[in-house]
C-alpha positions as CSV (number, residue, x, y, z in Angstrom):
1,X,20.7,-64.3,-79.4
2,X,17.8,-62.5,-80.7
3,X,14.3,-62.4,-78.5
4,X,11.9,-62.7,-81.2
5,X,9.8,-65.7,-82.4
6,X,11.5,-67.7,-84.8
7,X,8.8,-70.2,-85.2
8,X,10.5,-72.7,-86.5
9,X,10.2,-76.3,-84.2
10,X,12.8,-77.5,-82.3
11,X,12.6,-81.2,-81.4
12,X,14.0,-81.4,-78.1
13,X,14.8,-84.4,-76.7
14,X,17.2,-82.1,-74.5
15,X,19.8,-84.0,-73.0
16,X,21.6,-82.7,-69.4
17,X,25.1,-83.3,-68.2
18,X,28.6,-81.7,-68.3
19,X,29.5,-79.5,-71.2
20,X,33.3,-78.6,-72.7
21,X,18.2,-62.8,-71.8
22,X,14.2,-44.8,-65.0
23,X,12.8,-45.7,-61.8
24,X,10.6,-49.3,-61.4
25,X,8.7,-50.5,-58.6
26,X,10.7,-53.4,-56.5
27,X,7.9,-55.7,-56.5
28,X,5.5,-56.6,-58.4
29,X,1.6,-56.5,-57.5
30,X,-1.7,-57.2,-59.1
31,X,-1.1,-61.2,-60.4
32,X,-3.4,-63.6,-61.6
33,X,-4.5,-65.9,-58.9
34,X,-3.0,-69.1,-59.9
35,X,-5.7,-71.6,-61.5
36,X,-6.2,-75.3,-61.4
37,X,-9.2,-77.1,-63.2
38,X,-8.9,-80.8,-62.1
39,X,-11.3,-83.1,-64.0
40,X,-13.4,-85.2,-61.9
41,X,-12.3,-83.0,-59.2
42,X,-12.3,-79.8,-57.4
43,X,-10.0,-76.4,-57.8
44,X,-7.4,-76.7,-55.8
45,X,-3.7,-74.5,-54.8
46,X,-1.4,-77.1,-55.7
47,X,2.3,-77.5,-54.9
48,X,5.6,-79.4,-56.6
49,X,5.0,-83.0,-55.9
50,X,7.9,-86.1,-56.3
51,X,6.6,-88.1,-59.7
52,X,5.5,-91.8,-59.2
53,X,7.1,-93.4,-61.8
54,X,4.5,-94.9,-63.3
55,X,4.7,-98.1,-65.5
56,X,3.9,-96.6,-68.9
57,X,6.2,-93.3,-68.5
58,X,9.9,-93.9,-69.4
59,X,10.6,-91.7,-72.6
60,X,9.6,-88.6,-73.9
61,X,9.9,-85.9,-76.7
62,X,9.7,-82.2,-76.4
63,X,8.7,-80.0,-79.7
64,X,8.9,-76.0,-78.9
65,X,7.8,-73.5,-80.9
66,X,8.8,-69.5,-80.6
67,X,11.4,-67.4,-78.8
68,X,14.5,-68.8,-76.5
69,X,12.3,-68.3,-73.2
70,X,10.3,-71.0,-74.5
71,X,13.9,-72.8,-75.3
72,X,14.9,-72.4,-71.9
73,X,11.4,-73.2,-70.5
74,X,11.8,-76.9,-72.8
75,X,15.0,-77.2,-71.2
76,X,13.7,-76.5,-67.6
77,X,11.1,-79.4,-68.5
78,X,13.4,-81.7,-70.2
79,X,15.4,-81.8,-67.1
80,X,12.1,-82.1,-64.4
81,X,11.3,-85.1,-66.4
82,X,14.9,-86.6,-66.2
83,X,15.2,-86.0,-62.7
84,X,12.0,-88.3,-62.3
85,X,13.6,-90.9,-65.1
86,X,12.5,-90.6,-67.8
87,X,14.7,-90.4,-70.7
88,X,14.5,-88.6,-74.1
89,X,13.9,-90.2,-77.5
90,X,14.4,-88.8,-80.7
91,X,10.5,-89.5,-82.7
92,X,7.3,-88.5,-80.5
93,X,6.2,-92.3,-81.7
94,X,8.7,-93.3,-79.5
95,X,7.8,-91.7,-76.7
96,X,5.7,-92.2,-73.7
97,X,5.5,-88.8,-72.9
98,X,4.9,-85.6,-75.5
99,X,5.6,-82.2,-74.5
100,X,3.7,-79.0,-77.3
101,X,6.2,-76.5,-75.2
102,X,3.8,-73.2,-77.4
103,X,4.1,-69.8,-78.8
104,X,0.9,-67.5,-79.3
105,X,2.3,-64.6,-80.6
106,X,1.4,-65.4,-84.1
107,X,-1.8,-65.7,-85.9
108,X,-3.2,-69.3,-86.1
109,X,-1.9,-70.4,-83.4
110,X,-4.0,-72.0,-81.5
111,X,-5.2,-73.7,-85.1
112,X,-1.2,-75.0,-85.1
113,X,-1.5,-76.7,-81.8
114,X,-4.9,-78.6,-83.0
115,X,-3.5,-79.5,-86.2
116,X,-0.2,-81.0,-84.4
117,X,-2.4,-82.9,-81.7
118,X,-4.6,-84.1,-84.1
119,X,-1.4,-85.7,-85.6
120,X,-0.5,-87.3,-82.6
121,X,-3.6,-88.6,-81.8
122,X,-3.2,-90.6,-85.5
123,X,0.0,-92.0,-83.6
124,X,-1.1,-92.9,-80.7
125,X,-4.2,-94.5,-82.8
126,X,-1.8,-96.1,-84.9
127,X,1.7,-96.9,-83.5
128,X,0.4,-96.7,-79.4
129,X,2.3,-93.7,-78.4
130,X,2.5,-91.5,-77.1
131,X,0.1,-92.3,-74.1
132,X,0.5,-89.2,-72.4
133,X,0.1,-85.5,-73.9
134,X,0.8,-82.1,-72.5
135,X,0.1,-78.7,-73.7
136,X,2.6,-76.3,-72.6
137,X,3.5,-72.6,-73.2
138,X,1.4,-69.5,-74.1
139,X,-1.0,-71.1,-75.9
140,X,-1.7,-73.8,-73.3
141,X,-1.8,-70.1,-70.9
142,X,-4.2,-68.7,-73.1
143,X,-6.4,-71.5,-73.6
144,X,-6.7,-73.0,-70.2
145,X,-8.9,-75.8,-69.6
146,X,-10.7,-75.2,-73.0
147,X,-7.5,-76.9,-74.8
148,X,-8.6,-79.8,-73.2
149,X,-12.3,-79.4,-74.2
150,X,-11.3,-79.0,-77.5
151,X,-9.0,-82.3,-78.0
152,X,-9.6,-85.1,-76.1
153,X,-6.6,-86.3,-76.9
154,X,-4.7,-84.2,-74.6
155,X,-3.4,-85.4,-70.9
156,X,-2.9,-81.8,-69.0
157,X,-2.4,-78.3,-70.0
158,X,0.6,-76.2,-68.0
159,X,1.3,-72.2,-68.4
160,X,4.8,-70.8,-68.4
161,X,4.0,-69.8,-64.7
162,X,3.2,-73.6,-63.7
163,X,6.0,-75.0,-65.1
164,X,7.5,-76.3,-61.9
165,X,4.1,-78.5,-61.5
166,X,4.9,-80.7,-64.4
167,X,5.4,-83.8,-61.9
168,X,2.0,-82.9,-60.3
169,X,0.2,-83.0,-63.4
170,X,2.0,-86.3,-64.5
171,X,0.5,-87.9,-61.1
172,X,-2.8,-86.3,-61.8
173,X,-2.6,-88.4,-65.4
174,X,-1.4,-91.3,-63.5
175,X,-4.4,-91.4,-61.6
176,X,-6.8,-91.0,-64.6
177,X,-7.5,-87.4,-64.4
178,X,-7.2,-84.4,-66.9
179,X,-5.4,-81.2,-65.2
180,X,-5.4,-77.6,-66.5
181,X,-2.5,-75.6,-64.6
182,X,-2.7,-72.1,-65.3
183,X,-2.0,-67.9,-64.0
184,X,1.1,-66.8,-62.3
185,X,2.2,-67.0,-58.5
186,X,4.1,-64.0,-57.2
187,X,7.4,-65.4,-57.2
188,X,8.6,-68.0,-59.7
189,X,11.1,-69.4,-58.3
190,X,13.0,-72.8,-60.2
191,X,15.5,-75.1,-59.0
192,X,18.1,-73.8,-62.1
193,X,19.7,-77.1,-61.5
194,X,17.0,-79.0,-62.7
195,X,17.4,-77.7,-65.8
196,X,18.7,-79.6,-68.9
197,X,21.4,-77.8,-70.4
198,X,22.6,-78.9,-73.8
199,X,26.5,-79.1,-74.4
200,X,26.9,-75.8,-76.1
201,X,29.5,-73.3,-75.2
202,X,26.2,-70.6,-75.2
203,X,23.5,-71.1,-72.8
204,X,20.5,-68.9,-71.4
205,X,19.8,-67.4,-67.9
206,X,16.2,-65.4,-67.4
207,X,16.6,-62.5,-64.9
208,X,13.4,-61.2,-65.4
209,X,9.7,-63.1,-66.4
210,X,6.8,-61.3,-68.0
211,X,6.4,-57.7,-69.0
212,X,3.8,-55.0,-67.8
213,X,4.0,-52.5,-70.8
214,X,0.7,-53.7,-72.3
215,X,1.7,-52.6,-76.1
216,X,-2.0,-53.1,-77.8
217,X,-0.5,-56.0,-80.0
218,X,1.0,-57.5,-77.7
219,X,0.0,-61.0,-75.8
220,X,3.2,-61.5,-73.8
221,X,1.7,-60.0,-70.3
222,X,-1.3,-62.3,-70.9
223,X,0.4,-65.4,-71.8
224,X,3.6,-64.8,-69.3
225,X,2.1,-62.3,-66.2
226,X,3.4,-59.1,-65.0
227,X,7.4,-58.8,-64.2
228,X,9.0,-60.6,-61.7
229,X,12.9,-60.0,-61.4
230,X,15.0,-62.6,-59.9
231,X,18.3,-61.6,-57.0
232,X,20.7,-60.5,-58.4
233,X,22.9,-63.2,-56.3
234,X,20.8,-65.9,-57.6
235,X,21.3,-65.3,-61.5
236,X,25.5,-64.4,-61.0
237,X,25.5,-67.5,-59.2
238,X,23.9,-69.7,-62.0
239,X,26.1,-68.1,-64.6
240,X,29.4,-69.1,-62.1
241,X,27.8,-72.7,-62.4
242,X,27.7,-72.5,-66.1
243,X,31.2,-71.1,-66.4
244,X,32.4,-73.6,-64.3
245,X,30.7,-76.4,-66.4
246,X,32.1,-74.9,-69.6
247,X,30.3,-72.1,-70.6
248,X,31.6,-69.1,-72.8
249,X,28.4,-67.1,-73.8
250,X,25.9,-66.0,-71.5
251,X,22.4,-64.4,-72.7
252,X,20.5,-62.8,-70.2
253,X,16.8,-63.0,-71.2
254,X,14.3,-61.1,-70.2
255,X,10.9,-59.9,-72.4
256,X,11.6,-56.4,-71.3
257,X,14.6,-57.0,-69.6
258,X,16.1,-53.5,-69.2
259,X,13.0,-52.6,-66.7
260,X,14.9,-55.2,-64.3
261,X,15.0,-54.5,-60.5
262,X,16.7,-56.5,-57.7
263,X,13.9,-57.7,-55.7
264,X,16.3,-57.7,-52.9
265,X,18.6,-54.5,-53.0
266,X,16.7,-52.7,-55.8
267,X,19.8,-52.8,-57.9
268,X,19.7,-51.5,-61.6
269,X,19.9,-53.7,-65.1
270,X,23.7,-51.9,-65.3
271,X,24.4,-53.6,-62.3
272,X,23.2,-57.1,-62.8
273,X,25.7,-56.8,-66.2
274,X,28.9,-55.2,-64.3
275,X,27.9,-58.5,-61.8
276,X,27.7,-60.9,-64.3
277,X,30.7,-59.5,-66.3
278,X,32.8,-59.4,-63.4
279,X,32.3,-63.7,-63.3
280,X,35.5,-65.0,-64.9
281,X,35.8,-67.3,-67.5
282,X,33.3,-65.6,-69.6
283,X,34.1,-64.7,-73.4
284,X,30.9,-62.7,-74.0
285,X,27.6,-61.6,-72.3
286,X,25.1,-60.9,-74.0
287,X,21.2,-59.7,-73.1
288,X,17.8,-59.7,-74.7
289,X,15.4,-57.9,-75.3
290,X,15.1,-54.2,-74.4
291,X,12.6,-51.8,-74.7
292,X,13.6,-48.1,-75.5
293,X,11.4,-46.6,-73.1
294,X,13.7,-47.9,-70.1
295,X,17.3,-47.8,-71.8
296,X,18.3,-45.0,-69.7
297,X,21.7,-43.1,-69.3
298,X,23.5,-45.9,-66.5
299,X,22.6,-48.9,-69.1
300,X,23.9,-46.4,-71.8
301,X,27.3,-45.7,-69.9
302,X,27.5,-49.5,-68.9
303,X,27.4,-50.7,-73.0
304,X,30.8,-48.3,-72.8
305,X,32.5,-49.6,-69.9
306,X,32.4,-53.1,-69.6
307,X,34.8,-55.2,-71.8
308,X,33.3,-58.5,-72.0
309,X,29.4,-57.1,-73.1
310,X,29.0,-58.4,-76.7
311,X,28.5,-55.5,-79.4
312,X,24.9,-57.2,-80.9
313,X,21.7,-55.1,-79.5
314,X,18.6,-55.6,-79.9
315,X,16.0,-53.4,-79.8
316,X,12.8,-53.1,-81.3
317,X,11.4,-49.7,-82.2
318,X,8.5,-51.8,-84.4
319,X,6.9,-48.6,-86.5
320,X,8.8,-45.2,-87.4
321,X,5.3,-42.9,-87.4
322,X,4.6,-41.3,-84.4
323,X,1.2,-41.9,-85.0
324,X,1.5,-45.7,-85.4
325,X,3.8,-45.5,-82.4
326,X,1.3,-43.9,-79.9
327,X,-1.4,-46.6,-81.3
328,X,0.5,-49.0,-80.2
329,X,1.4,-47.9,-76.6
330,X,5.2,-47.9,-77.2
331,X,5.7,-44.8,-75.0
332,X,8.5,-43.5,-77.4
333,X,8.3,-41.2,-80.4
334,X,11.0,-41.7,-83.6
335,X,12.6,-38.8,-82.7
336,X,13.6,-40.3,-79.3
337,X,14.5,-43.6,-80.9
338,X,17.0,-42.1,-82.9
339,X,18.2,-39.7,-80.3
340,X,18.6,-42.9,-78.1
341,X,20.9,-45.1,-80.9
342,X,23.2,-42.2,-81.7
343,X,23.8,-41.9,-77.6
344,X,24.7,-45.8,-77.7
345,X,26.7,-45.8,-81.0
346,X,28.8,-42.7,-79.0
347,X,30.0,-45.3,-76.7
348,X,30.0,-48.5,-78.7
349,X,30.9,-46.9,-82.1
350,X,31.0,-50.7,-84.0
351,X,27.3,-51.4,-82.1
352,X,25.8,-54.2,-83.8
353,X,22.0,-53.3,-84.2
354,X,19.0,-55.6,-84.4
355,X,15.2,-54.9,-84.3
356,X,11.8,-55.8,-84.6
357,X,9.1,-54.3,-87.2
358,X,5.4,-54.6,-87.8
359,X,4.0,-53.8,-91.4
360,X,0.0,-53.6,-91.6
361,X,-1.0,-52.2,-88.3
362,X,-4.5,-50.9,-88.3
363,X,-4.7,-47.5,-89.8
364,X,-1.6,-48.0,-91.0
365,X,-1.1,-45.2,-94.3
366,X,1.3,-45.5,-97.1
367,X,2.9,-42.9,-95.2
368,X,3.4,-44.4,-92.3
369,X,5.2,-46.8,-94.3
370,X,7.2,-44.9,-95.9
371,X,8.1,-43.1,-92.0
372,X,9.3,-46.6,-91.2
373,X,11.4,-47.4,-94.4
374,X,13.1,-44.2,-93.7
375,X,14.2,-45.0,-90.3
376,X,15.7,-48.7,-91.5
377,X,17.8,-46.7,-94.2
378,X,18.9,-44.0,-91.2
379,X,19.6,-46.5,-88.7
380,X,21.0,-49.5,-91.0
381,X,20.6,-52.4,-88.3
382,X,22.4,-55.1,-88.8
383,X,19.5,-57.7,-88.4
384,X,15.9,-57.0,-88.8
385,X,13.2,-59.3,-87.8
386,X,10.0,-58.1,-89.6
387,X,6.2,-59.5,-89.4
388,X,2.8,-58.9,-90.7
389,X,0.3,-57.2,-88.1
390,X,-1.6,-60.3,-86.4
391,X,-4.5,-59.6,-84.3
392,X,-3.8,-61.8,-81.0
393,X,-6.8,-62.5,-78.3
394,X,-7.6,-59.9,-75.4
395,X,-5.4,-57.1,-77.2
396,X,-6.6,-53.6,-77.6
397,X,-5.3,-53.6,-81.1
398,X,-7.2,-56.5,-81.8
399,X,-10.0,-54.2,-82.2
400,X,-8.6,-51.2,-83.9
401,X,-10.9,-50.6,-87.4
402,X,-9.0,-49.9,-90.3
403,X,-7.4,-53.4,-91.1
404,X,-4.9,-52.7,-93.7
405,X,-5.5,-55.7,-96.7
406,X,-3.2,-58.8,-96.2
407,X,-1.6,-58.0,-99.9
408,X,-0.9,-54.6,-99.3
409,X,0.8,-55.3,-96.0
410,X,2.5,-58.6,-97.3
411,X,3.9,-56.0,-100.2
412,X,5.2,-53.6,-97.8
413,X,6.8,-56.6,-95.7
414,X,8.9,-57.7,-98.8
415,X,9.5,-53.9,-99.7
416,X,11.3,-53.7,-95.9
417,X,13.2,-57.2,-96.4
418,X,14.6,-56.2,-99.8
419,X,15.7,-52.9,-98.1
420,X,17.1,-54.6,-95.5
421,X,18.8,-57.1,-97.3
422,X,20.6,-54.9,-99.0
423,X,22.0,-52.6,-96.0
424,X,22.9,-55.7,-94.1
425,X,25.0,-57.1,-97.2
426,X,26.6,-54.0,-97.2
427,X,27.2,-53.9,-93.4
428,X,28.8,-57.7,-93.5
429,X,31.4,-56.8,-97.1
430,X,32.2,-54.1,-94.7
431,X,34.6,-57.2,-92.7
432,X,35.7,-58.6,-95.0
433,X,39.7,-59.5,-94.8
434,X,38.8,-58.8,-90.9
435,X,39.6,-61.8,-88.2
436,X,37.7,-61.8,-85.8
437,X,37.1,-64.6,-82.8
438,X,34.1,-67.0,-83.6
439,X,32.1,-69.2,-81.5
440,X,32.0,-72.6,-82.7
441,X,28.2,-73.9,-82.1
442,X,28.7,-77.0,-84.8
443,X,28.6,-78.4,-88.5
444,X,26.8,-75.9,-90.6
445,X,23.1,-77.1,-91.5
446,X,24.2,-76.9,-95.5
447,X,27.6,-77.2,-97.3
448,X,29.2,-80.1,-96.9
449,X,32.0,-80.0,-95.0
450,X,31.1,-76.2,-93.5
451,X,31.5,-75.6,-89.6
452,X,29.4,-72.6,-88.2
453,X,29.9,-70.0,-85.1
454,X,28.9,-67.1,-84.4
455,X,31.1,-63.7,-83.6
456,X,30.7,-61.3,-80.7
457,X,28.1,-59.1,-82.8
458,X,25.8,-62.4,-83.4
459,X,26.4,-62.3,-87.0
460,X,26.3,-66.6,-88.2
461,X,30.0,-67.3,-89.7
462,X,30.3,-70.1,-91.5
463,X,33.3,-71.7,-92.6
464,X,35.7,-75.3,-93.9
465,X,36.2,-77.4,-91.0
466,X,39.2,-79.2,-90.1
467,X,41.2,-81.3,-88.2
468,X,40.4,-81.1,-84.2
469,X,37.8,-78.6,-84.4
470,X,34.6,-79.2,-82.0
471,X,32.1,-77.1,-80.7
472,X,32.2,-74.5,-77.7
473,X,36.3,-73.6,-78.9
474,X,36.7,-69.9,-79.7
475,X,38.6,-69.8,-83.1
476,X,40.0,-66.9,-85.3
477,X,37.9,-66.3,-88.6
478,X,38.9,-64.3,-91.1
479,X,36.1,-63.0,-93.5
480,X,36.4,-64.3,-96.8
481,X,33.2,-63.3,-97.9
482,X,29.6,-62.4,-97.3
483,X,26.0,-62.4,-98.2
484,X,22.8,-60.2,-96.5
485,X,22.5,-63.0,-94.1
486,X,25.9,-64.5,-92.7
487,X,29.9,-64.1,-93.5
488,X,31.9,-66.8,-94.9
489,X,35.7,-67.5,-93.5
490,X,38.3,-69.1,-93.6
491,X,40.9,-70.4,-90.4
492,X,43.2,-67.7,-89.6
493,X,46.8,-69.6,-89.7
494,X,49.1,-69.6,-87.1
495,X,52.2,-68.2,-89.3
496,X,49.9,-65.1,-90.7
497,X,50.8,-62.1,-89.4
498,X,48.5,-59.2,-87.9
499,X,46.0,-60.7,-84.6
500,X,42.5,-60.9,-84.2
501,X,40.2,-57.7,-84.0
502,X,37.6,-57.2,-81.6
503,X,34.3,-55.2,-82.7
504,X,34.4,-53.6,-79.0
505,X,36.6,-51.0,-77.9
506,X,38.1,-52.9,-75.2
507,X,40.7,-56.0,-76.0
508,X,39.4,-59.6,-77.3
């Protein structure tokens, strides 16, 4: 699964139970000192407490916003509240307790959250409920205790480094206090069991939180802290629990996860994946997102050697002038990126590429441009997830003069996605008449009748159901038929002749 914001809200009630994402320092130094604003109270270093379950807190509703950490982070929170007994509903005006679970790498978006409080305060005005409110997620990071200046309506706020204080800041409500939990501890360690998991075949494991590469448009290091990799023991373990619960598809996520290091033993990225490949039971593993800078010749030789490593990538390269690169602190030049997917298509020929652009960064030239069209049409990714330069608080690039005018980059946005459209269309009639194994994640959202997976390459396959299919089985697909955006297919019959094909180089 791709790490980028999708920003479309997922309504998570998130149920739990038993189902069918170069050299690095170890540790990390230089965090945040950890802040809590207590209302009617003083700062104080808190710890996990038990919740009291209090009267009025039974249900609750989770809405998140942005990229699967955020997902996973809903999920973590889903299942804190469950453990205390509270169960999910599917309306917020059901629910006792709402969750804003945030993403602030967008423009507006701290305008997004007010508007959607100010909603809920009309229900709780109108309907009762919900009684309690929490702001969680980068926005709640970035805004601290001035979220709850700025809407009274609002119970707590909690950063993606406080997450595990959820129960303390319920108590704190309990008691008739307003609590702002924000900043990062130095390790971030979270009872994984705790966590909600849906049903689905595919589920998430972090290995590495925050990022220290400071790109000047980025907000990640502010909103999530500097790196912190988990041992290596502790995330194979987790992904032997999820196997053993079901699981078939593993993402590893990580904002920058290819600069992971084993606290413990110092071990490399390519040898968390050989570990977690080795667990058996797994169809696919997959891992997001990387940065160029630290895809170095081990990860390289690892894409080649182990068999159950999906073939989707992802990896942004965000502007294909050099000159736009270096403004933006990306610590790569075109020439590098290029040199770097030709070394990774040499050992994973059928590499399904993905990526991240920006149009309209400051000082951005028609020429630039033009640099960056040219490397989409080299490179032809397979997926390309493309956005308007927005200037996000305490970024360098925030700054930068030479704003280039909304309608000329929104023109050279659509110029990219019609560019892209096409090379991906191309890319996907390429398989047609292929079979490949598919995923089964559920009924497809339109066509009536459609089912919907997903291959080893990430590409969305959609197809006519039948009798006895269910999500989480792995089923052959063979392409029927395609558009820039996903491959249609029909159910490979048991009397055809010729097997399924694998887009690896190693056996299905």
């Amino acid at each position: 699964m791709v790490f980028q914001p999708s920003f479309a809200r997922a309504h998570l009630p998130l149920v739990g139970g038993k189902g069918t994402r170069s050299q690095r320092p170890v540790a990390a130094r230089g965090f945040a000192q950890s802040k809590t604003w207590l209302q009617n109270g003083e700062p104080e270093r808190t710890k996990s407490v038990a919740l009291g379950n209090g009267r009025s807190m039974k249900t609750y509703w989770i809405e998140t916003w942005g990229c699967q950490m955020n997902v996973l982070d809903s999920e973590y929170l889903a299942g804190m509240l469950q453990a205390s007994g509270l169960a999910p509903v599917a309306e917020p005006q059901e629910a006792d307790v709402v969750l804003l679970n945030t993403c602030a790498v967008r423009e507006k978006a701290v305008q997004k959250v007010l508007s959607r409080l100010g909603e809920l305060r009309f229900l709780k005005k109108t309907v009762g409920k919900p009684e309690v409110i929490g702001l969680c997620g980068c926005v709640a990071e970035q805004e601290g205790a001035g979220a709850l200046a700025r809407s009274q309506v609002l119970d707590f706020v909690l950063g993606p480094g406080r997450i595990a204080q959820l129960p303390l800041a319920l108590k704190a409500v309990n008691s008739g206090r307003r609590l702002s939990l924000t900043g990062f501890e130095e390790t971030r360690d979270l009872d994984t069991h705790l966590i909600a998991r849906s049903h689905s075949a595919r589920q998430y494991v972090t290995v590495i939180h925050g990022c220290n590469q400071h790109c000047t448009f980025c907000i990640v290091p502010y909103t999530r802290g500097r790196e912190v990799s988990r041992p290596l023991s502790a995330v194979v373990d987790e992904v032997k629990a999820l196997v053993a619960r079901g699981t078939l598809e593993v993402t590893l996520l990580g904002q920058t996860i290819n600069a992971y290091r084993c606290p413990q033993t110092g071990a490399h990225f390519a040898d968390l994946l050989a570990a977690v490949c080795a667990v058996e039971g797994l169809w696919r593993v997959q891992f997001i997102t990387s940065h160029p800078k630290f895809f170095d010749q081990k990860l390289i030789r690892a894409l080649g050697s182990l068999p159950r490593l999906g073939t989707y990538l992802h990896l942004p390269f965000q502007a294909g002038s050099n000159r736009i690169l270096k403004a933006m602190r990306r610590r790569y030049t075109r020439e590098e990126y290029l040199e770097l997917v030709a070394k990774i298509r040499e050992v994973r020929p059928q590499v399904a590429l993905s990526t991240d652009v920006i149009v309209g960064f400051p000082g951005e030239t028609e020429e630039d441009f033009e640099q960056t069209m040219d490397l989409v049409e080299k490179i032809r990714f397979s997926q390309l997830y493309g956005f308007i330069f927005s200037p996000r608080p305490k970024t360098p690039a925030a700054k930068y003069p030479e704003r280039v005018p909304r309608e000329v980059a929104g023109s050279r946005l659509e110029r990219l996605f019609a560019t892209q459209a096409a090379i991906a269309l191309s890319l996907n009639q390429a398989l047609i008449g292929k079979v490949f194994h598919v995923l089964v994640d559920g009924p497809a959202k339109r066509g009536e009748g459609l089912w919907q997976g997903r291959g080893e390459d990430h590409r969305v396959v959609n197809f006519p159901g039948w009798e006895g299919i269910a999500p989480g089985q792995l089923v052959p697909i063979r392409i029927t038929g395609a558009t820039p955006h996903a491959l249609l297919g029909e159910q490979m019959r048991s009397d055809e002749k010729g097997g399924v094909q694998s887009l690896s180089p190693f056996a299905a």
